[in-house]
MARBA-3410 file (N, C-alpha, C, O; in Angstrom, 1 decimal):
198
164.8,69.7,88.1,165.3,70.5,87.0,164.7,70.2,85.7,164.7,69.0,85.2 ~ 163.9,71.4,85.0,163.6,71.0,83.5,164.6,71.3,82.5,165.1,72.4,82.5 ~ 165.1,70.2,81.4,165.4,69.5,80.6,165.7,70.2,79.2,166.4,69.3,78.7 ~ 165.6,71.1,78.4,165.1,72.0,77.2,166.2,71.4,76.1,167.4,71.7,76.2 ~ 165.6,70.7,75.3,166.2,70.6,73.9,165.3,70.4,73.2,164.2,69.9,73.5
165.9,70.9,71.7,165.0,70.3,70.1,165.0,69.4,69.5,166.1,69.1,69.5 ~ 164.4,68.8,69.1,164.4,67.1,68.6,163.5,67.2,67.4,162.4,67.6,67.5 ~ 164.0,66.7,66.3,162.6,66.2,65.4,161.8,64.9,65.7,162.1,63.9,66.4 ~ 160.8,65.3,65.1,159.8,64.2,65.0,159.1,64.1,64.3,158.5,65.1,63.9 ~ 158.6,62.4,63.7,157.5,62.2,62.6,158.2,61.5,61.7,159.3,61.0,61.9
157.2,61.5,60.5,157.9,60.4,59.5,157.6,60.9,58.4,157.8,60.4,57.3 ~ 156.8,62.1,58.7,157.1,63.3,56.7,157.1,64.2,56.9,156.3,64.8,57.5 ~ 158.8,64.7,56.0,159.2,65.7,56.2,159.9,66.3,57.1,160.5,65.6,57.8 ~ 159.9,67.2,57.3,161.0,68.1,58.6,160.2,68.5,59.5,159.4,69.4,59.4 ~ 160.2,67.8,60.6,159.4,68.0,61.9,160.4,68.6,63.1,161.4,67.9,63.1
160.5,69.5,64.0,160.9,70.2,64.9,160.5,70.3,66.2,160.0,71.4,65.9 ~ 160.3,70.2,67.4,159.8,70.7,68.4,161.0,70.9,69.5,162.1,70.3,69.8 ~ 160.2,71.9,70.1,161.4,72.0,71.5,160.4,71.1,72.4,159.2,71.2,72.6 ~ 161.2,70.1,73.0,160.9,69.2,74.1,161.9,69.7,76.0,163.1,69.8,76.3 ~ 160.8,70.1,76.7,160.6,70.2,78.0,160.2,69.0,78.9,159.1,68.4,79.0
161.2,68.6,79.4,161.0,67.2,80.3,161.3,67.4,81.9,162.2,68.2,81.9 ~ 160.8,67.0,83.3,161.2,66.8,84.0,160.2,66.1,84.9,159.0,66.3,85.0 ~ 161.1,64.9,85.5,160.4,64.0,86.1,159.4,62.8,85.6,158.6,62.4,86.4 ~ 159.4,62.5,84.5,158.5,61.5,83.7,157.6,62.9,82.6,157.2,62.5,81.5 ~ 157.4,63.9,83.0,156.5,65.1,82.7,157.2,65.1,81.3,158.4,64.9,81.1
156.4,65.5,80.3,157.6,65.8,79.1,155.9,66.9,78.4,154.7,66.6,78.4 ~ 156.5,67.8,78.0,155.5,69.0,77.0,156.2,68.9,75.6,157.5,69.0,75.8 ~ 155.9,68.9,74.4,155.9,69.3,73.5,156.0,70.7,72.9,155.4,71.5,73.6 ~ 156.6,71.3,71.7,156.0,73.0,71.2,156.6,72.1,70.1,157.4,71.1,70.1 ~ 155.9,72.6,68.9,156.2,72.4,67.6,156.4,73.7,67.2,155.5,74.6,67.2
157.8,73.7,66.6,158.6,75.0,66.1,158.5,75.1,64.6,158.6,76.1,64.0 ~ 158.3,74.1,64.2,158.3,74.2,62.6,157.7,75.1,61.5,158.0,75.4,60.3 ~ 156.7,75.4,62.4,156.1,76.4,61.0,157.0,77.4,61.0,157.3,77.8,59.9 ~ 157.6,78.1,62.2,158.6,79.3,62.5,159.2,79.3,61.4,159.5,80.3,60.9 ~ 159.6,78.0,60.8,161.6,77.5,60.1,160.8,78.2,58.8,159.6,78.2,58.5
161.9,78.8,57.9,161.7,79.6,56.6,162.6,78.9,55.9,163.8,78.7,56.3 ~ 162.1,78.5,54.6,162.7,77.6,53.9,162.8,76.2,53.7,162.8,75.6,54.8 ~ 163.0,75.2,52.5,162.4,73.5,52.6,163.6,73.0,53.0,164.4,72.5,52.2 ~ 163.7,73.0,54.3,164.3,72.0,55.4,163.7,70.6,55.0,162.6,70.2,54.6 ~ 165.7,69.8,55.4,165.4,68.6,55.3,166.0,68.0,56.5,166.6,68.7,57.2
166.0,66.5,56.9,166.6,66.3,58.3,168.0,66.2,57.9,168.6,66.0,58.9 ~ 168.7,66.3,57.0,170.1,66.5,56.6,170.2,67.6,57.3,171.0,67.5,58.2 ~ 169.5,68.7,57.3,170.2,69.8,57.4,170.0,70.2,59.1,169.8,71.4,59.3 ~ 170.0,69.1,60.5,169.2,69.6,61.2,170.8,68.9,62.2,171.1,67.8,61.8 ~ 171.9,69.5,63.3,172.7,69.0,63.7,172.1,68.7,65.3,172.2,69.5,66.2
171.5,67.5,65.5,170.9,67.2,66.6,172.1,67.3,67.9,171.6,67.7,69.0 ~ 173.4,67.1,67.9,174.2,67.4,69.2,174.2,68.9,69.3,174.0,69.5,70.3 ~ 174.5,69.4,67.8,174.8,70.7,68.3,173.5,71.8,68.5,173.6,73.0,68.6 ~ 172.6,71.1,68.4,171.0,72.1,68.4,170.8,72.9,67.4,170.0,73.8,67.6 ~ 171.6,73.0,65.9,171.3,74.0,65.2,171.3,73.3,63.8,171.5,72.1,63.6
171.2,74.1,62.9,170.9,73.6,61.3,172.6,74.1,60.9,173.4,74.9,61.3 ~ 172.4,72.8,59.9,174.1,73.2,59.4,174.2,74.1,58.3,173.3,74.1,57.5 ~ 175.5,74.9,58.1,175.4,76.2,57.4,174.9,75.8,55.9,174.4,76.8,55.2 ~ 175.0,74.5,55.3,174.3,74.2,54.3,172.9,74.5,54.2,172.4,74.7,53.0 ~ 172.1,74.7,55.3,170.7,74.5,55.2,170.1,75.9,54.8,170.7,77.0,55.1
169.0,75.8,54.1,168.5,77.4,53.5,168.1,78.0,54.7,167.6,77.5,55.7 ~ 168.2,79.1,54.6,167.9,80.3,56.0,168.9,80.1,57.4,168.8,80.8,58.4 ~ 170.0,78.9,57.2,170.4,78.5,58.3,170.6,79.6,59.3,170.2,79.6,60.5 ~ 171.2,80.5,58.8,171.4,82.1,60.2,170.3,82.3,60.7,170.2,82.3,62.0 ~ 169.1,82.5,59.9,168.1,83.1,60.0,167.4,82.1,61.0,167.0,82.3,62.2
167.2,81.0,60.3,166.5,79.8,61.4,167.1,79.6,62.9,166.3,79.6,63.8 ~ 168.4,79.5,63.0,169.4,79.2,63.8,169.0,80.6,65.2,168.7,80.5,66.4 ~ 169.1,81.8,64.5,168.9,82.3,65.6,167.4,82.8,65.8,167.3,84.0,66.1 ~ 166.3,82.1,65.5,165.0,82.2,65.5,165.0,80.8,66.5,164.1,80.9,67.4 ~ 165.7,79.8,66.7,165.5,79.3,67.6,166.0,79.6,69.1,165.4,79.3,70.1
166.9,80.0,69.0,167.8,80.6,70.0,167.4,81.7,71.0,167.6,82.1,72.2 ~ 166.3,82.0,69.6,165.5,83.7,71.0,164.6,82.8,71.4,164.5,82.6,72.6 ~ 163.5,81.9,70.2,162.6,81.3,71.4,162.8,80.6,72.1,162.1,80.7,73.1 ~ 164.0,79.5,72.3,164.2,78.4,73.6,164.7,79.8,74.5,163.9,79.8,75.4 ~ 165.5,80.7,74.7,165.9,81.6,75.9,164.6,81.7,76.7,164.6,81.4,77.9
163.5,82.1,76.2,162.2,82.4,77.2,162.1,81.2,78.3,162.2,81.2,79.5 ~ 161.9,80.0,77.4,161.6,78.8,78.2,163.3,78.3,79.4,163.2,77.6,80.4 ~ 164.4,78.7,78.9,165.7,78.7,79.3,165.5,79.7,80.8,165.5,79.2,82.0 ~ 165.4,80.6,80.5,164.9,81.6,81.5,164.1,81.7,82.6,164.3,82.3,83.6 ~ 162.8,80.9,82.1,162.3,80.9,83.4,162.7,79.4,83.9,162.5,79.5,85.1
162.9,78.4,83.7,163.1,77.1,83.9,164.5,77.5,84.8,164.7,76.5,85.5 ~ 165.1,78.2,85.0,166.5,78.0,86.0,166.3,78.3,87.3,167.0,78.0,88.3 ~ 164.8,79.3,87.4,164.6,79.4,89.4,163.1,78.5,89.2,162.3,78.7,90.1 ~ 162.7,77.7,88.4,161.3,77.5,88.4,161.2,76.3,89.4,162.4,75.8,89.3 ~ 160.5,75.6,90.3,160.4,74.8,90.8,158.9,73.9,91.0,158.7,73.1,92.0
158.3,74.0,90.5,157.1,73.5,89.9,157.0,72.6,88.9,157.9,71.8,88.5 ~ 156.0,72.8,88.5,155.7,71.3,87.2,156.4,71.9,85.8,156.8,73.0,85.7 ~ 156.5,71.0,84.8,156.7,71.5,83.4,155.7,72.2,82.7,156.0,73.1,81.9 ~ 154.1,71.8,83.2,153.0,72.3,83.2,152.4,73.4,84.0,151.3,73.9,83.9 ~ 153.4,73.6,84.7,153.2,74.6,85.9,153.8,76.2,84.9,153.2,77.2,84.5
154.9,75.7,84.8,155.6,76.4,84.3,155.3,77.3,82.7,155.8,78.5,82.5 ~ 154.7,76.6,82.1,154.4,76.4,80.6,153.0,77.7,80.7,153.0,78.8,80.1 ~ 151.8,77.3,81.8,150.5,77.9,82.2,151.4,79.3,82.6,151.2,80.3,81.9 ~ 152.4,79.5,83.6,152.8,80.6,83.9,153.3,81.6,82.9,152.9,82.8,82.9 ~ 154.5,80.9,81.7,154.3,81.7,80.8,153.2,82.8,80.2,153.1,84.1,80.0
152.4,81.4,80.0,151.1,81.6,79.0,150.8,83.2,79.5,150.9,84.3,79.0 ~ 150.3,82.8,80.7,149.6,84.5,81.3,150.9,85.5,81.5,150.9,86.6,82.1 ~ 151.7,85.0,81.1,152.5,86.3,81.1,153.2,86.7,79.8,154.3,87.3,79.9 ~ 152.7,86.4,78.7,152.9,86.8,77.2,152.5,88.4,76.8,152.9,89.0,75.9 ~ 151.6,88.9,77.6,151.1,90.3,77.9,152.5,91.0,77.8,153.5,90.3,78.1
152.5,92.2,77.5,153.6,93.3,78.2,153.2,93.5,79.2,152.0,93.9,79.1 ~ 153.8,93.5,80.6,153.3,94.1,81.9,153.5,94.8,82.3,154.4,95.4,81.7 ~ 153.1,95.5,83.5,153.7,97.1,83.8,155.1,97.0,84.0,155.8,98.0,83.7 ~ 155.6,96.0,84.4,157.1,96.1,84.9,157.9,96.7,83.1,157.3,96.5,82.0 ~ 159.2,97.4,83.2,160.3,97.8,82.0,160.4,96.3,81.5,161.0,95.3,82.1
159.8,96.3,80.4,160.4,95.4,79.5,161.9,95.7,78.7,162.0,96.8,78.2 ~ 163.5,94.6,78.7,163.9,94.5,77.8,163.6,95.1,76.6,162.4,95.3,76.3 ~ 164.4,95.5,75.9,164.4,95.3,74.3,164.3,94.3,73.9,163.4,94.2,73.1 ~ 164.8,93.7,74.0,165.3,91.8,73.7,163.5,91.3,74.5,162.7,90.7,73.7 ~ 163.3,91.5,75.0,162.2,91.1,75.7,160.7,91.6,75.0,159.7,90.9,75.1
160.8,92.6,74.6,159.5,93.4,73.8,159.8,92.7,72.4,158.8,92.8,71.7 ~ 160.7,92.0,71.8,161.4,91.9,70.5,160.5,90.7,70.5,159.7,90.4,69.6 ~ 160.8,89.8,71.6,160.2,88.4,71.6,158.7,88.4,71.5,157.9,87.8,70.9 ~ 158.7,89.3,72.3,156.6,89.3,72.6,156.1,89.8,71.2,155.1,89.3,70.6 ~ 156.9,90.8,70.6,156.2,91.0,68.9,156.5,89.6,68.3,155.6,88.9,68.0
157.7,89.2,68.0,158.0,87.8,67.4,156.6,86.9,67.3,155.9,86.7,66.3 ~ 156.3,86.4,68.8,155.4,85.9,69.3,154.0,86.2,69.0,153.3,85.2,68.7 ~ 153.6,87.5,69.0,152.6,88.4,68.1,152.3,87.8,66.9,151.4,87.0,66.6 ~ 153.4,88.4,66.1,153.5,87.5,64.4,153.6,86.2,64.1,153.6,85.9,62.9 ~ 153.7,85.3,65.1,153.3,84.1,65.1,151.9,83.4,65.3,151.5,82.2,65.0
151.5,83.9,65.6,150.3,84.1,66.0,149.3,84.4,64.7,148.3,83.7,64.5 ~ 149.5,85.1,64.1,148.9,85.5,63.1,148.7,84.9,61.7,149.6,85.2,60.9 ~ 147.5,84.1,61.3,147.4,83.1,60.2,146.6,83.4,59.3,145.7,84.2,59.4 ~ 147.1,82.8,58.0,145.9,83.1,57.1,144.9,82.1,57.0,145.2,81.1,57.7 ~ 143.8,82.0,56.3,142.9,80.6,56.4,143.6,79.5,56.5,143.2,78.5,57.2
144.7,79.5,55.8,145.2,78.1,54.5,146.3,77.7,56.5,146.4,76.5,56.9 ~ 146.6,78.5,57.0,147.2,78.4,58.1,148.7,78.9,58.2,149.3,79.0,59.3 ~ 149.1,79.2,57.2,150.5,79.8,57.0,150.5,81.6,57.9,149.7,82.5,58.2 ~ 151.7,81.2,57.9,152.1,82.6,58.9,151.9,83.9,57.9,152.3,83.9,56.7 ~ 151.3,85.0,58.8,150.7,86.3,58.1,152.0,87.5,58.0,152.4,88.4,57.2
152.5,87.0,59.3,153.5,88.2,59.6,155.0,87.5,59.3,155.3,86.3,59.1 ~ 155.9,88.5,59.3,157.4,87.8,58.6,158.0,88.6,60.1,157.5,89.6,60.5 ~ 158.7,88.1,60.4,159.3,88.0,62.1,160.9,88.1,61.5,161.5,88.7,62.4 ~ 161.7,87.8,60.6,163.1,87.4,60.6,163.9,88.7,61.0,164.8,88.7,61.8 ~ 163.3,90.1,60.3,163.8,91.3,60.4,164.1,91.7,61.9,165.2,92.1,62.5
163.0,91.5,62.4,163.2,91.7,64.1,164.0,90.8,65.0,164.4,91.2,66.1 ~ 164.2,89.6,64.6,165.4,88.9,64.9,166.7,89.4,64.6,167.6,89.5,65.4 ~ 166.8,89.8,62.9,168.4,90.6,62.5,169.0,91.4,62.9,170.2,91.7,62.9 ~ 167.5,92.3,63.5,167.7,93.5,64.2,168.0,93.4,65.4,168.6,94.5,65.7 ~ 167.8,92.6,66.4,168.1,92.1,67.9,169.4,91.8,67.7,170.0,92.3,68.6
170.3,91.0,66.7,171.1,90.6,66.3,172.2,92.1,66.0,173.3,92.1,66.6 ~ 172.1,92.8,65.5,172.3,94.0,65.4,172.7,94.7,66.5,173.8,95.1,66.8 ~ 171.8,94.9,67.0,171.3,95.9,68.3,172.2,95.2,69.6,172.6,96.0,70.5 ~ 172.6,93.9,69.7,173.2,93.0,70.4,174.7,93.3,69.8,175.5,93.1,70.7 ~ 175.1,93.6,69.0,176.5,94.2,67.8,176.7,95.2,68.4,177.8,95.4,68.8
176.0,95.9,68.5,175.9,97.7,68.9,176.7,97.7,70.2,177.9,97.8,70.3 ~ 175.6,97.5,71.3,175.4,97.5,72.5,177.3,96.5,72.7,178.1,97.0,73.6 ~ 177.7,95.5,72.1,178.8,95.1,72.6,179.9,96.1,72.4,180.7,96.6,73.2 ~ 179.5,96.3,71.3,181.5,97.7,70.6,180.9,98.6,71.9,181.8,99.0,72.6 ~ 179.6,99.0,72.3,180.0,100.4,73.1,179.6,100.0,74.2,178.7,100.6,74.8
180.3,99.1,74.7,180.5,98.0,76.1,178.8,98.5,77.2,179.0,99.0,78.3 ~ 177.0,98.3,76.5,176.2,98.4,76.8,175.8,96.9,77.5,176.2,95.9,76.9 ~ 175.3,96.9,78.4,175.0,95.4,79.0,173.3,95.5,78.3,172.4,96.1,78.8 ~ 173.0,94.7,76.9,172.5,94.5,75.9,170.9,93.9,76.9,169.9,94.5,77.0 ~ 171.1,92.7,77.4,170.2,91.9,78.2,169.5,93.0,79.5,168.4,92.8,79.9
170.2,94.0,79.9,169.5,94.8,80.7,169.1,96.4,79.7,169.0,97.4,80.5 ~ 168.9,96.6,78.5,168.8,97.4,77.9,167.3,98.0,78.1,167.2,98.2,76.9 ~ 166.5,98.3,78.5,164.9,98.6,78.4,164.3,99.2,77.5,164.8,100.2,77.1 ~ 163.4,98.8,77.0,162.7,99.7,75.8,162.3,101.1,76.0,162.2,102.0,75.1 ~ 162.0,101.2,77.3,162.0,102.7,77.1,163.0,103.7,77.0,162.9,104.9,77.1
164.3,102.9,76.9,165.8,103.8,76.3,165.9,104.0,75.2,166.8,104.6,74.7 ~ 164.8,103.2,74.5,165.1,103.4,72.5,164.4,104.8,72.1,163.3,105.0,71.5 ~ 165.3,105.5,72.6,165.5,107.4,72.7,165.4,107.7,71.3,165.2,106.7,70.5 ~ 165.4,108.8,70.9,166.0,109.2,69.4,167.7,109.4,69.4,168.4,109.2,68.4 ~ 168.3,109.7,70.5,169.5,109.4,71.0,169.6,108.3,70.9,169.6,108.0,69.7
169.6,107.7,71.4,169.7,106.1,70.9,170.0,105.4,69.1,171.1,105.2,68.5 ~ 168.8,105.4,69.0,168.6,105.6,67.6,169.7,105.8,66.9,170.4,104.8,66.4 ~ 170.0,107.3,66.8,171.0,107.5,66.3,172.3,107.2,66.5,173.1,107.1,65.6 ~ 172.5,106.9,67.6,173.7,106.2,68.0,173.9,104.9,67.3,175.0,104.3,67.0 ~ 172.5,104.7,67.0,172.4,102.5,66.2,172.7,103.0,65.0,173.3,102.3,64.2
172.3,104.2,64.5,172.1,104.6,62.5,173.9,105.2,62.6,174.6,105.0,61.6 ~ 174.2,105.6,63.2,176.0,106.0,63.4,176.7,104.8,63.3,177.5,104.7,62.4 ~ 176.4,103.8,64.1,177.5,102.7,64.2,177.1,101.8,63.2,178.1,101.2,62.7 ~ 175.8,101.6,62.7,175.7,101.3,61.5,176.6,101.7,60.1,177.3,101.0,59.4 ~ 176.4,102.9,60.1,176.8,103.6,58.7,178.9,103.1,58.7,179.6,102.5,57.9
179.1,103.7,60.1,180.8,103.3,60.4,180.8,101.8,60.3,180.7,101.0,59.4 ~ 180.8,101.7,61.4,180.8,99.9,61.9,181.1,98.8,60.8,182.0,98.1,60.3 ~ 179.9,98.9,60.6,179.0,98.1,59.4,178.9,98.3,58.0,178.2,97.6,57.2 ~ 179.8,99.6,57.7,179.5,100.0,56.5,178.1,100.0,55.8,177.8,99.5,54.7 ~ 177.4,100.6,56.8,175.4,100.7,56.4,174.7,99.3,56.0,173.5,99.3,55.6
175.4,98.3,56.3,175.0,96.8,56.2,173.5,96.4,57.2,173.7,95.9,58.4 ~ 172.3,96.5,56.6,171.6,96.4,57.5,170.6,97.3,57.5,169.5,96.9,57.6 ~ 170.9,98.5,57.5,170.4,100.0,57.8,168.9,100.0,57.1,168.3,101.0,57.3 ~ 168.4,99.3,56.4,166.9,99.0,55.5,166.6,98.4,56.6,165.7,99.1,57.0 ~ 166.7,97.2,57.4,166.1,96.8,58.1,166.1,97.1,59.7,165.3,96.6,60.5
166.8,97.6,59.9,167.8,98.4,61.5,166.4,100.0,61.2,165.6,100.3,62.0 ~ 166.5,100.4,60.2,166.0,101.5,61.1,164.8,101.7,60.7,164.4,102.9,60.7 ~ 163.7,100.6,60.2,162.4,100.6,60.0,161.8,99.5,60.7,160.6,99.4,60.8 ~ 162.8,98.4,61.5,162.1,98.1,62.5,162.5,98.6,63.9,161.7,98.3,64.8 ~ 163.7,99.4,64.3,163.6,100.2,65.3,162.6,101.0,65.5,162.4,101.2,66.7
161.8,101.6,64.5,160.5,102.0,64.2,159.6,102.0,64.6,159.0,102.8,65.3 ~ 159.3,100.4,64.1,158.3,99.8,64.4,158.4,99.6,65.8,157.5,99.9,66.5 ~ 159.5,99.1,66.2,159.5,98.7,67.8,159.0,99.8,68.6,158.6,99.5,69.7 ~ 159.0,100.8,68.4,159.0,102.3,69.3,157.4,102.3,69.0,156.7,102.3,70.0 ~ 156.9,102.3,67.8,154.9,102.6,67.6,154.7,101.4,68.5,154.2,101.6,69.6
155.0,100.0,68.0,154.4,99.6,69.0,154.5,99.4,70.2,153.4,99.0,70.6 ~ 155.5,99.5,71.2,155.8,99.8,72.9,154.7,101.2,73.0,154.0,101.2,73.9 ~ 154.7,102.1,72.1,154.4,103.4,72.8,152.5,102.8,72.6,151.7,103.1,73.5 ~ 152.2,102.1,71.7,151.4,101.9,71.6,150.2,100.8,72.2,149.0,100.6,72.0 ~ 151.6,100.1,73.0,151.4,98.6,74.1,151.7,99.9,75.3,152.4,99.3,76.1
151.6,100.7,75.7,152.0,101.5,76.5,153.0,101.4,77.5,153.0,101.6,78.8 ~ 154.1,100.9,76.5,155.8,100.0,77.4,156.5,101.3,77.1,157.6,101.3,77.6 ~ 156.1,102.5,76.4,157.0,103.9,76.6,156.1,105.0,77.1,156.6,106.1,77.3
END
């Protein structure tokens, strides 16, 4: 069985990584550049895996980790191979593939996308938080209208749809959101239709 927790590491500054262990095997990912805002190790709750509400961005950070450890959470529960086995299998499967992607699942692979993307200096190009608030959101939705969220597919983000998220928005939520809910539902739709996932 592989192992998945966050641990800092180092001796300057706020160091992060999710650590994957099983069997003497242990992989590294350094999460840190992800974290938005000057994190200190005060603000990092090592039992509980998350930053304490004192910490700047703490929501924002908190559930930026939560979507990326699920991927490695996910496949590590039928996996039976190496840590490195495991890790290589991802890798080639970061593509959208023919199979229906999730929403939650296309959400990650853009995340992932914009991580990816640097300027010289090496700082991140793309801002990823919106599409996390909005998964966050969308995960809000799907519960009040008892939708099983985790089996949702991207190719159901209908204009029916849609509207059903800009409705329960406006009620629900008192339009809390709705700047970032319905220009990255947007975006999500150009790019699936344009990853050819619609």
């Amino acid at each position: 069985m592989i192992t998945i927790n966050y641990q800092m590491f180092g001796t300057k500054g706020f160091q992060l990584r999710l650590r994957l262990y099983q069997d003497g095997e242990t992989k590294f990912i350094n999460v840190t550049k992800m974290l938005k805002g000057a994190i200190q190790k005060k603000h990092w709750n090592q039992k509980k895996q998350l930053f304490i509400p004192s910490c700047p961005f703490s929501d924002e950070n908190n559930a930026m980790l939560v979507q990326f450890r699920q991927r490695y959470d996910e496949m590590a529960i039928n996996w039976t191979g190496s840590v490195f086995g495991m890790i290589a299998a991802m890798e080639t499967a970061t593509e959208p593939s023919q199979k229906a992607l999730t929403v939650s699942e296309f959400i990650q692979y853009v995340v992932d996308q914009l991580n990816k993307n640097k300027h010289a200096d090496g700082s991140g190009k793309g801002s990823f938080e919106n599409y996390l608030k909005c998964d966050k959101r969308l995960q809000e939705f799907c519960k009040a209208k008892k939708i099983k969220y985790s089996k949702l597919l991207i190719t159901e983000l209908n204009a029916a749809f849609v509207n059903n998220v800009f409705e329960w928005v406006e009620r629900a939520r008192k339009g809390t959101g709705m700047c970032y809910v319905s220009k990255i539902l947007h975006s999500l739709i150009m790019k699936a239709d344009k990853e050819g996932c619609i």
